[in-house]
C-alpha positions in Angstrom: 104.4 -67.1 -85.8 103.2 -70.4 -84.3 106.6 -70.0 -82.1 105.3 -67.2 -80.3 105.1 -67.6 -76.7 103.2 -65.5 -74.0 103.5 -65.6 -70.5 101.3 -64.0 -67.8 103.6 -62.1 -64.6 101.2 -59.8 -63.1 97.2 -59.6 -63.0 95.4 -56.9 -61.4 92.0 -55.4 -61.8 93.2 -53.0 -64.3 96.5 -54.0 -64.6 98.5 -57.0 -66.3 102.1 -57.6 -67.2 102.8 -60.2 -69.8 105.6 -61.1 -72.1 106.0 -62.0 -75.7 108.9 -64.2 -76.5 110.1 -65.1 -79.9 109.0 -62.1 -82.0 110.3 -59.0 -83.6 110.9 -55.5 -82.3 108.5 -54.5 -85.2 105.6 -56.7 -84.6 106.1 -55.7 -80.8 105.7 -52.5 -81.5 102.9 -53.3 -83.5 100.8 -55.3 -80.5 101.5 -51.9 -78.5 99.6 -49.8 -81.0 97.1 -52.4 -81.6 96.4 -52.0 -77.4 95.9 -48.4 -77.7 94.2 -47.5 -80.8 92.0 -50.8 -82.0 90.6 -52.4 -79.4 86.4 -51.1 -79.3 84.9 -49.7 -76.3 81.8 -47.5 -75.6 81.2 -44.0 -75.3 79.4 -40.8 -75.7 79.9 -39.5 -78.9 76.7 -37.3 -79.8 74.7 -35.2 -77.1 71.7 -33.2 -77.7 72.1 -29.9 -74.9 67.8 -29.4 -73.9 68.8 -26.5 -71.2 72.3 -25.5 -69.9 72.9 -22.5 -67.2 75.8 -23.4 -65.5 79.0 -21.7 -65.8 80.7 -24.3 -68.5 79.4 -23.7 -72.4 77.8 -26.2 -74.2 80.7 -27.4 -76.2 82.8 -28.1 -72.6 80.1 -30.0 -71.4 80.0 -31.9 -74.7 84.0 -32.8 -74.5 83.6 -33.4 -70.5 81.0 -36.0 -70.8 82.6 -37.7 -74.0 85.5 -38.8 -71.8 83.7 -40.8 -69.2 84.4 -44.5 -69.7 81.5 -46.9 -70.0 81.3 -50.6 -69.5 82.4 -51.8 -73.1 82.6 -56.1 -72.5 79.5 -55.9 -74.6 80.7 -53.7 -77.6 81.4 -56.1 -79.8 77.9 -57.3 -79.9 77.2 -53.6 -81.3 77.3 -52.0 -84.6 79.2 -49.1 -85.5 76.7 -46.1 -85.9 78.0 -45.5 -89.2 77.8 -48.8 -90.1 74.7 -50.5 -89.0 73.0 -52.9 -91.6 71.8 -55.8 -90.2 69.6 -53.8 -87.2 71.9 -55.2 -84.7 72.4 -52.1 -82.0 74.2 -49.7 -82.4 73.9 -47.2 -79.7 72.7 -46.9 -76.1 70.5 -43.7 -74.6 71.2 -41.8 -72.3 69.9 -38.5 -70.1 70.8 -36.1 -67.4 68.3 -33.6 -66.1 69.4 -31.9 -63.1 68.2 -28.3 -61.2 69.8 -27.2 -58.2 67.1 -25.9 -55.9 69.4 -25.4 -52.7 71.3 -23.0 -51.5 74.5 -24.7 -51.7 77.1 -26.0 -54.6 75.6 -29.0 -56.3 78.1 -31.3 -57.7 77.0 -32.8 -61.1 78.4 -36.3 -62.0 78.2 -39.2 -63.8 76.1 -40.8 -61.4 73.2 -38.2 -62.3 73.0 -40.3 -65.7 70.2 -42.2 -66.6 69.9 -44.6 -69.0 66.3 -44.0 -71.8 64.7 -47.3 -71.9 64.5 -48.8 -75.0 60.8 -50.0 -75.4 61.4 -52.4 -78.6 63.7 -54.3 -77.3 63.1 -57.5 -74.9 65.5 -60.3 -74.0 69.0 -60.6 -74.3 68.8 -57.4 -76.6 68.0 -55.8 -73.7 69.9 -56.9 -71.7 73.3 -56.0 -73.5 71.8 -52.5 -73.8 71.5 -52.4 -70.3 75.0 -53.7 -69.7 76.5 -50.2 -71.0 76.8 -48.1 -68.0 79.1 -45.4 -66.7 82.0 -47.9 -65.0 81.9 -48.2 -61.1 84.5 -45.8 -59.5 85.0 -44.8 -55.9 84.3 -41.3 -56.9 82.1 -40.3 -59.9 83.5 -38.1 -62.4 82.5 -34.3 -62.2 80.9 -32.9 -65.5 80.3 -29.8 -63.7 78.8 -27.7 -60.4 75.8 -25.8 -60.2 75.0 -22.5 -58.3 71.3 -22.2 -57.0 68.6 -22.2 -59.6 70.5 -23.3 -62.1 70.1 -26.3 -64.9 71.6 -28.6 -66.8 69.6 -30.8 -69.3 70.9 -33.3 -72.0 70.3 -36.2 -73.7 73.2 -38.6 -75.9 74.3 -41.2 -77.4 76.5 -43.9 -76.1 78.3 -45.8 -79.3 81.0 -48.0 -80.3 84.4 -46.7 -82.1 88.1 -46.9 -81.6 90.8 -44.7 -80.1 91.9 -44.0 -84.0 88.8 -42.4 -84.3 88.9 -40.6 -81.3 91.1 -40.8 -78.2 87.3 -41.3 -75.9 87.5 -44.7 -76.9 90.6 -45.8 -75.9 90.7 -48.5 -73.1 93.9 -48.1 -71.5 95.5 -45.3 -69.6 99.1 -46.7 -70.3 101.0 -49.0 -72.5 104.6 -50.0 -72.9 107.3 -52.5 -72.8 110.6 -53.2 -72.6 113.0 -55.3 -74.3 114.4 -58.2 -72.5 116.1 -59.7 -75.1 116.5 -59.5 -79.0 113.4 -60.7 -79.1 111.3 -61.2 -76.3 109.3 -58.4 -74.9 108.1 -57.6 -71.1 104.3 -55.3 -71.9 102.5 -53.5 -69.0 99.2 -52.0 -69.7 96.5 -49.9 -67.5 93.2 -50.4 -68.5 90.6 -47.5 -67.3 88.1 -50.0 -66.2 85.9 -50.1 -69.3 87.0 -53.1 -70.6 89.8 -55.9 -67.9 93.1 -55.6 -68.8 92.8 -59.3 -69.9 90.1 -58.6 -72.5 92.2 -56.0 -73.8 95.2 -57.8 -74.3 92.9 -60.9 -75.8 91.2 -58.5 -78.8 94.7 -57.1 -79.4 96.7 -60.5 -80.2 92.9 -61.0 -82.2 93.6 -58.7 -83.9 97.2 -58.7 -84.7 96.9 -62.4 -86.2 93.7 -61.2 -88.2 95.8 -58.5 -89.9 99.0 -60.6 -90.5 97.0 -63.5 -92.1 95.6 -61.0 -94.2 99.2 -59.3 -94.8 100.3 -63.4 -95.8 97.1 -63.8 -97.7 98.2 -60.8 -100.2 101.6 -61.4 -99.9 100.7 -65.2 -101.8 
């Protein structure tokens, strides 16, 4: 392993293309899945419908909302839900309360959320509560449209998990590479701005060397 080498070709805002020399197809393949399904962002993953008379059921609204990407450079300084012991945080609050009282189409979108302030926290507790935000887009997502006079009222939960858990949490749009040589490797990943493509691809090779020292550890 300590011949590895990585080289950087391309970096975008959510884009980087890198390669991996020195290493097997297998472990290649291996960093790939680590990019998709390991690395831990931020989402919605519990909402609490109040009022809902639009045209979409509750359930739609649910799986809508789920899939908007959050800030998540903070998420390892959260606990999972499932998982917290030590009363570090583990989720971030949020709410949307929105009636259309003109006579037009109102457009719902993730700009209408707002984040519940967290009263017992101060200081740099609150302020990495306050990092996790819907991510800045030219155009905010649509969760859905409302006719006159009618509602839609929720609060949730924004919380930490992987993309083995659930695809909501999975930072990148794409992922792949392509084989140079026998064994060196030419990756290009799209992150969808929750997390830069360079953060992603640091936590992945983080990962990989965690789980193969503890693959040598056993194998000794």
């Amino acid at each position: 392993m300590s011949n590895i080498k990585i080289k950087l070709h391309k970096l975008e805002t959510n884009f980087i293309q890198f390669s991996i020399s020195n290493i097997h197809i297998g472990l290649a393949n291996g960093i790939r899945r680590i990019l998709i399904s390991d690395i831990p962002t931020m989402a919605i993953d519990f909402a609490t419908i109040i009022s809902n008379t639009c045209c979409l059921h509750d359930n739609m609204i649910a799986q809508r909302i789920g899939l908007i990407p959050f800030v998540s450079k903070n998420a390892g300084k959260f606990n999972y839900y499932w998982d917290n012991q030590d009363n570090k945080l583990s989720e971030v609050e949020y709410q949307l309360n929105v009636i259309n009282e003109t006579d037009n189409i109102l457009e719902v979108s993730s700009n209408d959320l707002k984040i519940i302030d967290n009263s017992n926290l101060t200081g740099y507790q609150k302020n990495i509560y306050n990092s996790v935000k819907p991510i800045d887009m030219e155009y905010p997502i649509i969760i859905t449209k409302l006719a006159k006079g009618q509602s839609l009222h929720f609060t949730c939960s924004v919380r930490k998990g992987i993309s083995k858990e659930h695809a909501k949490f999975q930072p990148t749009s794409s992922v792949g590479y392509e084989i140079i040589s026998n064994n060196t490797f030419r990756f290009t990943l799209e992150s969808i701005g929750s997390l830069s493509p360079q953060s992603i691809v640091e936590q992945a090779l983080d990962i990989f060397s965690d789980k193969l020292s503890k693959i040598s550890k056993h194998i000794d």
